[in-house]
VMD Tcl script that builds the backbone (N, CA, C; Angstrom):
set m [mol new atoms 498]
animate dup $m
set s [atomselect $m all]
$s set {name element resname resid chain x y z} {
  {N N UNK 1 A 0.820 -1.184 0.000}
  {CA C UNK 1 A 0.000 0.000 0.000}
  {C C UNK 1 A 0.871 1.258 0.000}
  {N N UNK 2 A 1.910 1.319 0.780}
  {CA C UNK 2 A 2.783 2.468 0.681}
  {C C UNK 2 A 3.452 2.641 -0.726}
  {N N UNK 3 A 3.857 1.479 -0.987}
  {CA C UNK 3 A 4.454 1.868 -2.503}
  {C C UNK 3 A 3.781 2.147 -3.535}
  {N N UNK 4 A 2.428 2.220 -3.479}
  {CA C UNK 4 A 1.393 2.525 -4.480}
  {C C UNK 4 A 1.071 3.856 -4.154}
  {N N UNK 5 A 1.280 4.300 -3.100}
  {CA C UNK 5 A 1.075 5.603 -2.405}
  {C C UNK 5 A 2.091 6.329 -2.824}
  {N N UNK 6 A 3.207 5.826 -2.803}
  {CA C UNK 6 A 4.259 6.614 -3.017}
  {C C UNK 6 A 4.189 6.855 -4.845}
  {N N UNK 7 A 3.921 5.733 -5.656}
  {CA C UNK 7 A 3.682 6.073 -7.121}
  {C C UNK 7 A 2.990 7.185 -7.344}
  {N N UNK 8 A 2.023 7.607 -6.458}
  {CA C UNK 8 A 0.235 8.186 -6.767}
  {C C UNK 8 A 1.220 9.630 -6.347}
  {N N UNK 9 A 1.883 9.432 -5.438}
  {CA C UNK 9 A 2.587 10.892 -4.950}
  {C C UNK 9 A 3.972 11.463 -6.162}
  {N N UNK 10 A 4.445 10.536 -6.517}
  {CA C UNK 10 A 5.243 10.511 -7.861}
  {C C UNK 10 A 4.128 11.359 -9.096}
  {N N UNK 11 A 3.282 10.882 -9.093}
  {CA C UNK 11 A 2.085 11.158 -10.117}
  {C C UNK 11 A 1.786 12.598 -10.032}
  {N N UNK 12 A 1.350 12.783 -8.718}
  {CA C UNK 12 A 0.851 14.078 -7.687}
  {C C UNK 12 A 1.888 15.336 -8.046}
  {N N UNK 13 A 3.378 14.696 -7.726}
  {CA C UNK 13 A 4.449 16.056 -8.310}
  {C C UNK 13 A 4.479 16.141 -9.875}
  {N N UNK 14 A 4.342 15.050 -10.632}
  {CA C UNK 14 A 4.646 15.342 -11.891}
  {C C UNK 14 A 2.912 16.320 -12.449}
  {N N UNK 15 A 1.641 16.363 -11.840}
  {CA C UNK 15 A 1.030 17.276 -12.310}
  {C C UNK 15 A 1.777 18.704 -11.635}
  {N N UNK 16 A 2.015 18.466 -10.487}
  {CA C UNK 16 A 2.643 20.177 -10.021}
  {C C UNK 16 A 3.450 20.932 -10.571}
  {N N UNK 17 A 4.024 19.945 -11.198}
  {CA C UNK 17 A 5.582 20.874 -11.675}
  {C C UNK 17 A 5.290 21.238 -13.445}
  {N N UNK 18 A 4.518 20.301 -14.159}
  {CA C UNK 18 A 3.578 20.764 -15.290}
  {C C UNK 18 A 2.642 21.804 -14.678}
  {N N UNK 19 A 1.919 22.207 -14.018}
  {CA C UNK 19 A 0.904 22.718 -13.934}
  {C C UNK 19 A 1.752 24.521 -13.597}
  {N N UNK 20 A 3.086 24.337 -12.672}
  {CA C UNK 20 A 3.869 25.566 -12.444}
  {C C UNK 20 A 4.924 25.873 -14.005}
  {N N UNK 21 A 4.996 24.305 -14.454}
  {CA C UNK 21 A 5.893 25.111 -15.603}
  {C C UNK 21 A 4.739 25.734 -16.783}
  {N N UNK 22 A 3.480 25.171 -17.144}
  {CA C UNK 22 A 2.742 25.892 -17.842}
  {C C UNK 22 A 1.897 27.131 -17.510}
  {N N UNK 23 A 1.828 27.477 -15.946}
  {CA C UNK 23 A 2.050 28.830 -15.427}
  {C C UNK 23 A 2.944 29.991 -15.935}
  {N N UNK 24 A 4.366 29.585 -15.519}
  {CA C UNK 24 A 5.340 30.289 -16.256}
  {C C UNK 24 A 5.431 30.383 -17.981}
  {N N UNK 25 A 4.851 29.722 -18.772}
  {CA C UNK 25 A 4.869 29.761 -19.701}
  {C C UNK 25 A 3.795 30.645 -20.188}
  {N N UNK 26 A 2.377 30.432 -19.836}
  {CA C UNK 26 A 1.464 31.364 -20.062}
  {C C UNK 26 A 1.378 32.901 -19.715}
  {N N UNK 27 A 2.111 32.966 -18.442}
  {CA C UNK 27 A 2.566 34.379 -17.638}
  {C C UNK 27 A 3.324 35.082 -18.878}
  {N N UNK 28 A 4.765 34.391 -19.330}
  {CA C UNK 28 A 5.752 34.559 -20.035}
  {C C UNK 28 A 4.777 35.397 -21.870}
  {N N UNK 29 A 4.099 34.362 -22.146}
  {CA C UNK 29 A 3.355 34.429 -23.424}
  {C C UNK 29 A 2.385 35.911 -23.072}
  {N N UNK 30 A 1.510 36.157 -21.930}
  {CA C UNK 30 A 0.546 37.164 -21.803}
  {C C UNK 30 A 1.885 38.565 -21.474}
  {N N UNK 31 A 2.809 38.701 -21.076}
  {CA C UNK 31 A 3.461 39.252 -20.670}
  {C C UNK 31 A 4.079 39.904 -22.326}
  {N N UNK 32 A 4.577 38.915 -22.938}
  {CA C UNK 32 A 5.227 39.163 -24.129}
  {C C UNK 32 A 4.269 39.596 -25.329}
  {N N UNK 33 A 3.008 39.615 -24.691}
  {CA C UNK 33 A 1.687 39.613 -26.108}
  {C C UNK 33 A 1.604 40.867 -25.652}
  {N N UNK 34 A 1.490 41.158 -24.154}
  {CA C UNK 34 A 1.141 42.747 -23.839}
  {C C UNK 34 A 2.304 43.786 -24.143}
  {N N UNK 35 A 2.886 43.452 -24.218}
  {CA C UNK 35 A 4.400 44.575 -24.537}
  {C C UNK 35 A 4.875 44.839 -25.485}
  {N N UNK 36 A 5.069 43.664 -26.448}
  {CA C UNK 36 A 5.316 43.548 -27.495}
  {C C UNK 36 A 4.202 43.662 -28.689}
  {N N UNK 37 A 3.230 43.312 -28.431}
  {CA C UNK 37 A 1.997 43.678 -29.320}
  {C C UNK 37 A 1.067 44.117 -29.038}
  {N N UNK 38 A 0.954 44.722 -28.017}
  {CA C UNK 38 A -0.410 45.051 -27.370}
  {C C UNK 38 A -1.472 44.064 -27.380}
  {N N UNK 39 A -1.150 43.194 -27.194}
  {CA C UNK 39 A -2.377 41.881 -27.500}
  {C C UNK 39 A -1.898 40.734 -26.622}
  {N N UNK 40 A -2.579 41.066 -25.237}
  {CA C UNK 40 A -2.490 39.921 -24.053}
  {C C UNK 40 A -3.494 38.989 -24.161}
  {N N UNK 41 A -3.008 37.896 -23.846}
  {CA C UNK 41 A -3.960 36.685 -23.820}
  {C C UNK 41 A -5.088 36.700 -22.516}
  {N N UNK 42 A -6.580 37.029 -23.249}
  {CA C UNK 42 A -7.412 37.115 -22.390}
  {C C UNK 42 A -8.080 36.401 -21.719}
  {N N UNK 43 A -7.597 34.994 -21.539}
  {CA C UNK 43 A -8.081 33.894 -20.774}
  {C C UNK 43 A -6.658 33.827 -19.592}
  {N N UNK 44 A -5.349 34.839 -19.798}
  {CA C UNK 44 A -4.556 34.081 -19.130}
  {C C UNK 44 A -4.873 34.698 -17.752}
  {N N UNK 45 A -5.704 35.425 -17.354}
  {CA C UNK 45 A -6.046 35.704 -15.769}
  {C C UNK 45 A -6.090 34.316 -15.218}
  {N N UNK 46 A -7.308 34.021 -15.739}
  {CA C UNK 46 A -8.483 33.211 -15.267}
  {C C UNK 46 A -7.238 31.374 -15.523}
  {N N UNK 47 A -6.750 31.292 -15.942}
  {CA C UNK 47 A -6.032 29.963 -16.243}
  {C C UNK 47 A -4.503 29.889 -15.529}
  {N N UNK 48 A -4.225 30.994 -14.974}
  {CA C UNK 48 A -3.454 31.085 -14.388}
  {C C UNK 48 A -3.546 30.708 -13.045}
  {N N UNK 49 A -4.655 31.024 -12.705}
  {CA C UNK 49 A -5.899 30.738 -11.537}
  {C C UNK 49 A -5.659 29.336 -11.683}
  {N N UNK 50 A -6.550 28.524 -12.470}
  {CA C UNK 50 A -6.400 27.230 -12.014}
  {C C UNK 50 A -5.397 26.511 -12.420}
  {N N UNK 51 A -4.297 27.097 -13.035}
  {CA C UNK 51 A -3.259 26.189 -12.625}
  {C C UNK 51 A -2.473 26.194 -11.465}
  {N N UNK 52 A -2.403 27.446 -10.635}
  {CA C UNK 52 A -1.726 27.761 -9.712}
  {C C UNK 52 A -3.064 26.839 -8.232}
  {N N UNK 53 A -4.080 26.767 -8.680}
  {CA C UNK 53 A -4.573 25.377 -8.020}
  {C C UNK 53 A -4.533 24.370 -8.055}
  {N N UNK 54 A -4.289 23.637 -9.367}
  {CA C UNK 54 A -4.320 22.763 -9.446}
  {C C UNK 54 A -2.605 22.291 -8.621}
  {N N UNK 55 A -1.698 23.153 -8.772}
  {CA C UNK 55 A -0.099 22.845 -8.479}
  {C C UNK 55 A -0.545 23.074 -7.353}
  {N N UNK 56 A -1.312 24.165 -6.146}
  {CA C UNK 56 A -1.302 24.056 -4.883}
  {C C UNK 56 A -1.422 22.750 -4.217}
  {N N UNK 57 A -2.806 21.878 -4.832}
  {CA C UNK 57 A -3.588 20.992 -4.389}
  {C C UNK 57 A -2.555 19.358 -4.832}
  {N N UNK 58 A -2.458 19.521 -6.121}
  {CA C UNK 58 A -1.870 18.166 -6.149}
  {C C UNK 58 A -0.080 18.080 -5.383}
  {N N UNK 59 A 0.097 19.537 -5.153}
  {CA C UNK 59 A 1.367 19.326 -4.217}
  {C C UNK 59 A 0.861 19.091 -2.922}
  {N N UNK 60 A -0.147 19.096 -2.072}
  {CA C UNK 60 A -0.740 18.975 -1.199}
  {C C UNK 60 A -0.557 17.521 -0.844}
  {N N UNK 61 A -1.098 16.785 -1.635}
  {CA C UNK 61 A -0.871 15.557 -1.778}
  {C C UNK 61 A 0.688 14.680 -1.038}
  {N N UNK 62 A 1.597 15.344 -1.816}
  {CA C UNK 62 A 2.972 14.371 -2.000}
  {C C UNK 62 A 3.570 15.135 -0.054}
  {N N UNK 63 A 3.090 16.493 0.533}
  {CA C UNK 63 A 3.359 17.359 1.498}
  {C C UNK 63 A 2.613 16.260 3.110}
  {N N UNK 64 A 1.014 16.363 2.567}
  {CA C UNK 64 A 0.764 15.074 3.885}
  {C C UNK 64 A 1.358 13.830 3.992}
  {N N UNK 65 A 1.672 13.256 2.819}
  {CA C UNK 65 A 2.549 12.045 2.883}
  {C C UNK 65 A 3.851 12.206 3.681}
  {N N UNK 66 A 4.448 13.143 3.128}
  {CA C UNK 66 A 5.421 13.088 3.417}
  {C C UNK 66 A 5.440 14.355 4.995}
  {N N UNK 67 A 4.782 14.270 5.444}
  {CA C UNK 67 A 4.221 15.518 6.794}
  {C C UNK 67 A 5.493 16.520 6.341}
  {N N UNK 68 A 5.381 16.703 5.820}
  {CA C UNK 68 A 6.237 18.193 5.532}
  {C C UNK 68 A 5.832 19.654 5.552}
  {N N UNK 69 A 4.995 19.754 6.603}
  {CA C UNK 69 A 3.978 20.807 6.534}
  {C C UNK 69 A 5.052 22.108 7.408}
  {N N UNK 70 A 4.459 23.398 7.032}
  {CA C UNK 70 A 5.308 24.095 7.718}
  {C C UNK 70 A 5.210 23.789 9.440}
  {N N UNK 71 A 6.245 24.146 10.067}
  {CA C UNK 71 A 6.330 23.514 11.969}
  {C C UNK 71 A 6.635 25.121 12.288}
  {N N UNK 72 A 5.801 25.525 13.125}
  {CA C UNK 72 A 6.152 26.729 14.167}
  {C C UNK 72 A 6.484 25.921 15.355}
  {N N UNK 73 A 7.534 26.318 15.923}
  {CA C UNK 73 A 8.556 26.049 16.948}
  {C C UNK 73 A 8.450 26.556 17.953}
  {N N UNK 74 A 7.433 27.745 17.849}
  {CA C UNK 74 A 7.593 28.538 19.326}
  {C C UNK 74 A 7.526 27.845 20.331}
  {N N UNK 75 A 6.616 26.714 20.538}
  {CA C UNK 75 A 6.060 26.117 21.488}
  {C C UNK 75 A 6.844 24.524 21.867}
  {N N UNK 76 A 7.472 24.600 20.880}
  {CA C UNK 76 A 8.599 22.954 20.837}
  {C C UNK 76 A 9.357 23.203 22.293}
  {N N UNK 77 A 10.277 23.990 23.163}
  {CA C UNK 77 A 10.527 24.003 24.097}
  {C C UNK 77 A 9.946 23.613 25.133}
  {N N UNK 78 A 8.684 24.762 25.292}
  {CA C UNK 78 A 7.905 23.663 26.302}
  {C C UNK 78 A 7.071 22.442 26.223}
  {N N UNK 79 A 6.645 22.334 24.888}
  {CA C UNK 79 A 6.326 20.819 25.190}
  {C C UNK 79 A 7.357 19.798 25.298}
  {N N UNK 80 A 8.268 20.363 25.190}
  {CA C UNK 80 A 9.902 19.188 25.713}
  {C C UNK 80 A 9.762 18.705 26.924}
  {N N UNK 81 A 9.711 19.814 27.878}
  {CA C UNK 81 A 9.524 19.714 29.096}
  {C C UNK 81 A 8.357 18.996 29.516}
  {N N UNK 82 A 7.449 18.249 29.330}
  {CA C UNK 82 A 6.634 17.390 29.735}
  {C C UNK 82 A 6.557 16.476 29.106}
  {N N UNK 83 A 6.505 15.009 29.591}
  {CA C UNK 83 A 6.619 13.348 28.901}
  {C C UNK 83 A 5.535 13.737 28.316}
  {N N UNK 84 A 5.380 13.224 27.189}
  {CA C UNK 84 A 4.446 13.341 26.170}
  {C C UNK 84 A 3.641 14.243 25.868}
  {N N UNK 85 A 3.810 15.339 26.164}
  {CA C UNK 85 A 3.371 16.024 25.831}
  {C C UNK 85 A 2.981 16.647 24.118}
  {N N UNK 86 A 4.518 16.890 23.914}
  {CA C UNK 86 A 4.587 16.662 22.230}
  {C C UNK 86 A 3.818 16.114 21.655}
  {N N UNK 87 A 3.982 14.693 21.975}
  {CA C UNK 87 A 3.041 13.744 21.480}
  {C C UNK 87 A 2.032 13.680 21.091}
  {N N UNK 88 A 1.625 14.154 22.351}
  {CA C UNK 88 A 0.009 14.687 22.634}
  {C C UNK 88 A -1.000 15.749 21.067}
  {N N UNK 89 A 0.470 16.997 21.400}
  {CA C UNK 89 A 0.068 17.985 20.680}
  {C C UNK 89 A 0.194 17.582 19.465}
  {N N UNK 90 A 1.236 16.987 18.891}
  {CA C UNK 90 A 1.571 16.345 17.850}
  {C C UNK 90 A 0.247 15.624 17.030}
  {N N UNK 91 A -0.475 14.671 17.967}
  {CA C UNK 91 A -1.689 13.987 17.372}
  {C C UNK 91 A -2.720 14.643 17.931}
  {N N UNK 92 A -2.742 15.698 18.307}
  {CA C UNK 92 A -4.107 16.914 18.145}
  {C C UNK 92 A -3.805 18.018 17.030}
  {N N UNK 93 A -3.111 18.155 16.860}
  {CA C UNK 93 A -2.334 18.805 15.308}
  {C C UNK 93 A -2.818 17.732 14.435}
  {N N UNK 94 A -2.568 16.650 14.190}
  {CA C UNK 94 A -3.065 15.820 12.942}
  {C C UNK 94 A -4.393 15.609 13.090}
  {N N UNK 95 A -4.918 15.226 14.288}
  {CA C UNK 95 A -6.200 15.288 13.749}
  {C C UNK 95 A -7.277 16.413 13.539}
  {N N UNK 96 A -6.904 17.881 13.980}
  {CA C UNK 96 A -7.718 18.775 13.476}
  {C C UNK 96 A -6.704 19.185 11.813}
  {N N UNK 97 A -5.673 18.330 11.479}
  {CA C UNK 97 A -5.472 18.939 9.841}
  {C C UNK 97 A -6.646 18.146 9.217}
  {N N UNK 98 A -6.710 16.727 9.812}
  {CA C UNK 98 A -7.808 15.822 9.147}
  {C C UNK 98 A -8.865 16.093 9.310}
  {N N UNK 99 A -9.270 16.606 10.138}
  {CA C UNK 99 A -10.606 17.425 10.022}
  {C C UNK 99 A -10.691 18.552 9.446}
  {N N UNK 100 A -10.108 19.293 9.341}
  {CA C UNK 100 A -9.823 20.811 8.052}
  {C C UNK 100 A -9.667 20.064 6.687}
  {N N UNK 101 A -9.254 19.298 6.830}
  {CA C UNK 101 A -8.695 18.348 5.208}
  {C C UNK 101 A -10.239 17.882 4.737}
  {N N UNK 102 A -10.786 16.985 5.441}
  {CA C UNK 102 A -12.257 16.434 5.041}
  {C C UNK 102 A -13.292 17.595 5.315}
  {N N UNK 103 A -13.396 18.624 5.768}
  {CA C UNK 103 A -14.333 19.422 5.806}
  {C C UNK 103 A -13.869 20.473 4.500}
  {N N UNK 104 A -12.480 20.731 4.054}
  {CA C UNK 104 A -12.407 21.254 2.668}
  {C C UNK 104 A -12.903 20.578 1.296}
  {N N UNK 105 A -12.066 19.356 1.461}
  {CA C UNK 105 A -12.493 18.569 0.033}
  {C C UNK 105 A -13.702 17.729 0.135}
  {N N UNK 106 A -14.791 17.893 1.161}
  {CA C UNK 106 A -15.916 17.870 1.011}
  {C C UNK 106 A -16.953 19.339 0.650}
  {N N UNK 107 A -16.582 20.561 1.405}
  {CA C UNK 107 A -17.129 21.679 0.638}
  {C C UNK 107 A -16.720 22.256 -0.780}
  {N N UNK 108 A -15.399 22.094 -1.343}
  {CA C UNK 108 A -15.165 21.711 -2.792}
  {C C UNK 108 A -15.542 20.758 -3.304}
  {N N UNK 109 A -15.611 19.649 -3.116}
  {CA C UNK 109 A -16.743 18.879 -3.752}
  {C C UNK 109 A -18.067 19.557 -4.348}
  {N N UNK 110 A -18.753 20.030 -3.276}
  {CA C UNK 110 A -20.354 20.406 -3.172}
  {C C UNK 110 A -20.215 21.382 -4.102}
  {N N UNK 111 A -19.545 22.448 -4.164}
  {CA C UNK 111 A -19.112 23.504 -5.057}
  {C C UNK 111 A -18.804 23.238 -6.168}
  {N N UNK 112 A -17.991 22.349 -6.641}
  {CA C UNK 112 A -17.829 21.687 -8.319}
  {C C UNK 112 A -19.273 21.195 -8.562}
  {N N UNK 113 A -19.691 20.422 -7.307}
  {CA C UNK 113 A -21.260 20.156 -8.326}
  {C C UNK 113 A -22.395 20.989 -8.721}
  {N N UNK 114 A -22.456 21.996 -7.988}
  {CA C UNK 114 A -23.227 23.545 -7.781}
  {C C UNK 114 A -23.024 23.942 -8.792}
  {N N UNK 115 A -21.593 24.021 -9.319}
  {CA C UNK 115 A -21.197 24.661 -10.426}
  {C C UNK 115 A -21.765 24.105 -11.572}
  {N N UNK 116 A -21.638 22.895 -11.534}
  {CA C UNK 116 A -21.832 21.889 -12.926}
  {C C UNK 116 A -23.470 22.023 -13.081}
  {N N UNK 117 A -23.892 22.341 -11.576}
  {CA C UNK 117 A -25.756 22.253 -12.117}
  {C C UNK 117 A -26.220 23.425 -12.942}
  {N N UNK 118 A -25.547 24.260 -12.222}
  {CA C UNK 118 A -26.000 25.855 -13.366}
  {C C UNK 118 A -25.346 25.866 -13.919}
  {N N UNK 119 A -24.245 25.232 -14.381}
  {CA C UNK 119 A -24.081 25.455 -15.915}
  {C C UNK 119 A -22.634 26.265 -15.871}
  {N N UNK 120 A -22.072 26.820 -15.029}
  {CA C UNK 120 A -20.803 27.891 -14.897}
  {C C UNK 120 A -20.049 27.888 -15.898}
  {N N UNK 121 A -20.216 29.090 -16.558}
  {CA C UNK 121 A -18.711 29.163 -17.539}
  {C C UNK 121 A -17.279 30.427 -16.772}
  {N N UNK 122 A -16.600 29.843 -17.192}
  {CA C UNK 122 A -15.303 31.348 -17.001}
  {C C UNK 122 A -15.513 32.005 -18.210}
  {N N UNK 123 A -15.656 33.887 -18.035}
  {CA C UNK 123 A -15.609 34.660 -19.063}
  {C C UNK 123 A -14.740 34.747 -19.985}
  {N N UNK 124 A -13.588 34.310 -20.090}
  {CA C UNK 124 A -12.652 34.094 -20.932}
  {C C UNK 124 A -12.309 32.995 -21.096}
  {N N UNK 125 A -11.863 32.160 -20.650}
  {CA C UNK 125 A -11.293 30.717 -20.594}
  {C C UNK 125 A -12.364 29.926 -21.154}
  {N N UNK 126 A -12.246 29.196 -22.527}
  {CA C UNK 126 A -13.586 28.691 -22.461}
  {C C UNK 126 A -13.809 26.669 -22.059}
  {N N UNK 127 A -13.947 27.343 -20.679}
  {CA C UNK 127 A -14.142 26.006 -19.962}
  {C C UNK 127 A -15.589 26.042 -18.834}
  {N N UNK 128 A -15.844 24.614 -18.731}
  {CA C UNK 128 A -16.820 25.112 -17.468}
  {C C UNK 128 A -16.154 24.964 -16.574}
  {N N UNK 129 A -16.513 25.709 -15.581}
  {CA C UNK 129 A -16.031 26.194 -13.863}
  {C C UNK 129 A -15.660 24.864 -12.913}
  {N N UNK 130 A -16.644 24.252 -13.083}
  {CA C UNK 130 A -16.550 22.913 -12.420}
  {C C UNK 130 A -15.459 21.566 -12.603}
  {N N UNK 131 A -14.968 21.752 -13.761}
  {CA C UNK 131 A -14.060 20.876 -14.377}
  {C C UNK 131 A -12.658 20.715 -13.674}
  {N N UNK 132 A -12.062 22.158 -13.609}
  {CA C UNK 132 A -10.610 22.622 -12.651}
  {C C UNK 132 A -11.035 22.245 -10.323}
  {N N UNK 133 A -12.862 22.763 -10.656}
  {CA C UNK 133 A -12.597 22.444 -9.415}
  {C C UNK 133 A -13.069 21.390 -8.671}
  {N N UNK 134 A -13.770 19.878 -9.518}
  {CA C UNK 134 A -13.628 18.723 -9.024}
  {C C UNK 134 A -12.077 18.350 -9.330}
  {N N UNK 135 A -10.959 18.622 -9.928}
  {CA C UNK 135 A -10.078 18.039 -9.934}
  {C C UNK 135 A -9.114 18.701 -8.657}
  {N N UNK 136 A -9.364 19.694 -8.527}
  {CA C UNK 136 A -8.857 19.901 -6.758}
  {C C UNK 136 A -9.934 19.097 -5.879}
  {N N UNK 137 A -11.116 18.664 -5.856}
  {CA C UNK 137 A -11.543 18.253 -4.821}
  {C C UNK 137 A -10.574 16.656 -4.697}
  {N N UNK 138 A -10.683 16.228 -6.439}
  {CA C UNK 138 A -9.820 14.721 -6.414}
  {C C UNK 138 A -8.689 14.672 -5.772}
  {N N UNK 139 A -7.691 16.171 -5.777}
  {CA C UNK 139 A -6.481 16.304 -4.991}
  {C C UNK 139 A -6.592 16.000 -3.545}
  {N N UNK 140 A -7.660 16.660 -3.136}
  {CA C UNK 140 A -8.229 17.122 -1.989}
  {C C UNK 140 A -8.284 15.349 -1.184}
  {N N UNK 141 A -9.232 14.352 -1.983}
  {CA C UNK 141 A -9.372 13.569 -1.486}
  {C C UNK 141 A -7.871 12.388 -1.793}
  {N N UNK 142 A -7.501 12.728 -2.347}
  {CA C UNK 142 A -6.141 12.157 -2.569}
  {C C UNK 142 A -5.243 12.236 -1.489}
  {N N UNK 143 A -5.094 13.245 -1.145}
  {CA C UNK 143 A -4.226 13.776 0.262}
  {C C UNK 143 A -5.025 13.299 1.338}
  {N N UNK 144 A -6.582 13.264 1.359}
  {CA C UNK 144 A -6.828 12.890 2.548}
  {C C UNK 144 A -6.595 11.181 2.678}
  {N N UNK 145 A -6.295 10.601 1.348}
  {CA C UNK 145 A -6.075 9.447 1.794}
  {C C UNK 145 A -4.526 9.177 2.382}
  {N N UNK 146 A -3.848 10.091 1.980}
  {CA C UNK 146 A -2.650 9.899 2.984}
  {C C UNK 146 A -2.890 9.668 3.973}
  {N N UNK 147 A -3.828 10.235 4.468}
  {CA C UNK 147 A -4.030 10.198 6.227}
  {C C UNK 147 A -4.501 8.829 6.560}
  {N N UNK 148 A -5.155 8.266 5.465}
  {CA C UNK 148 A -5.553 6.657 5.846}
  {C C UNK 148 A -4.407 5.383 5.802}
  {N N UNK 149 A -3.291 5.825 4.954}
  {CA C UNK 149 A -1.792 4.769 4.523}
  {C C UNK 149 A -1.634 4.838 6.082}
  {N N UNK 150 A -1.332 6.028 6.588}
  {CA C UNK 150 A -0.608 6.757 7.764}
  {C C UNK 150 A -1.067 5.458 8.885}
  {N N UNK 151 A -2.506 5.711 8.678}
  {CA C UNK 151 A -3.076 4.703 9.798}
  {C C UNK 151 A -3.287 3.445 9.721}
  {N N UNK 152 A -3.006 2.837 8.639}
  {CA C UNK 152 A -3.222 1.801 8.163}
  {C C UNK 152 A -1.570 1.080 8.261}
  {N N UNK 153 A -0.336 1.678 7.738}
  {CA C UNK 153 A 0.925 0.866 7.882}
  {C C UNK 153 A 1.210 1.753 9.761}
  {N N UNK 154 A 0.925 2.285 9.750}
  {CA C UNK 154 A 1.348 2.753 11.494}
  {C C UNK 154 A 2.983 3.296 11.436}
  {N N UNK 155 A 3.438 4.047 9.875}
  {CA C UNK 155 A 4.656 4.379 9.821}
  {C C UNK 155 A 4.553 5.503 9.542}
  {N N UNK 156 A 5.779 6.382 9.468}
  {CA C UNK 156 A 5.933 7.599 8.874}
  {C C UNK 156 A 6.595 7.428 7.298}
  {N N UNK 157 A 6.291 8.351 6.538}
  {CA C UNK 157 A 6.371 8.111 5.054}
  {C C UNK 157 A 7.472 8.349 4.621}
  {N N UNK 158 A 8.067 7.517 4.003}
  {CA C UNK 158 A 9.095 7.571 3.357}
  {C C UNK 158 A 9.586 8.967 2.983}
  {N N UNK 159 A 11.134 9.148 3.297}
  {CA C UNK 159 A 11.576 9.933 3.286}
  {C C UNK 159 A 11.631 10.818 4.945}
  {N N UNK 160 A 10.798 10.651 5.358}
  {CA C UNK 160 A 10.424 11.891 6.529}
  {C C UNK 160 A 11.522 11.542 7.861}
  {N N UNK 161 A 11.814 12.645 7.866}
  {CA C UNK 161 A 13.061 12.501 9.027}
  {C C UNK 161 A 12.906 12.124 10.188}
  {N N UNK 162 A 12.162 11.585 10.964}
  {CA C UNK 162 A 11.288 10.903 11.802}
  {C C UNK 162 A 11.261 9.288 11.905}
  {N N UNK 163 A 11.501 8.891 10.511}
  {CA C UNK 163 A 11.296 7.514 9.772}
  {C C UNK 163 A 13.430 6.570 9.816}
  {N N UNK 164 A 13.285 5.605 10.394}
  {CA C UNK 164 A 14.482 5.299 10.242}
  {C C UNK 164 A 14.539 4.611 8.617}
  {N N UNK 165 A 15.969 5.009 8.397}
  {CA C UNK 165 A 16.016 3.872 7.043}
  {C C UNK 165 A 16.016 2.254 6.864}
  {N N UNK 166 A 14.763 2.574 5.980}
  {CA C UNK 166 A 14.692 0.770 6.008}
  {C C UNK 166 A 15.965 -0.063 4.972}
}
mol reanalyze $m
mol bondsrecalc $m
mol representation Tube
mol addrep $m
């Protein structure tokens, strides 16, 4: 199960890093249409938008696996000072991310389908609305299945400095 996890997270960066390099490319193109010809690409607001989601979300993914989330430290001292404490805080930290995690990519969910019932178009981009944002909810639930490997092998994920080498 982990190594299939770990493929799906392989998968997960290779949309991110397409999704940021065709960012930069479209930025690059609207940038060079406006200066050079007076003629910017008028969908690249709006597509810039969801690619810079789609790279948030499917990097999201490969980040819970691998708990690489940002750590504020202020408080690491004193929870030193008490046996388990850390611990403690440590798995009250994960489980309100898992509850922020399933209460997001369940209200994006509801929202891609909202969208899809009326019909949503983007004014420029000609796509419907709903399309970019069930595929963040798929991110969405993708990452939350990290949280199920997590509990299911009872390890920390490969790579994570926490994890001895196997």
């Amino acid at each position: 199960m982990r190594a299939a996890f770990h493929h799906l997270t392989r998968f997960c960066n290779a949309v991110t890093l397409t999704s940021l390099f065709a960012l930069v490319v479209v930025t690059g193109v609207d940038v060079a249409g406006r200066v050079l010809f007076n003629a910017p690409l008028g969908f690249a607001y709006e597509l810039i938008g969801v690619l810079l989601g789609i790279a948030v979300f499917a990097g999201l993914v490969d980040a819970n696996w691998r708990r690489d989330h940002i750590r504020i430290d202020l408080a690491d001292t004193l929870l030193g000072k008490v046996p388990g404490l850390e611990r403690l805080a440590d798995g009250f930290v994960w489980l309100l991310e898992l509850a922020f995690s399933l209460l997001l990519a369940v209200m994006v969910a509801r929202q891609a389908l909202l969208l899809k019932d009326y019909g949503e178009q983007f004014l420029f981009l000609p796509m419907a609305k709903w399309l970019p944002i069930i595929l963040i909810a798929v991110f969405l639930v993708l990452s939350l299945s990290g949280f199920a490997v997590h509990l299911l092998t009872r390890n920390k994920a490969p790579g994570s400095p926490a994890r001895s080498q196997d």
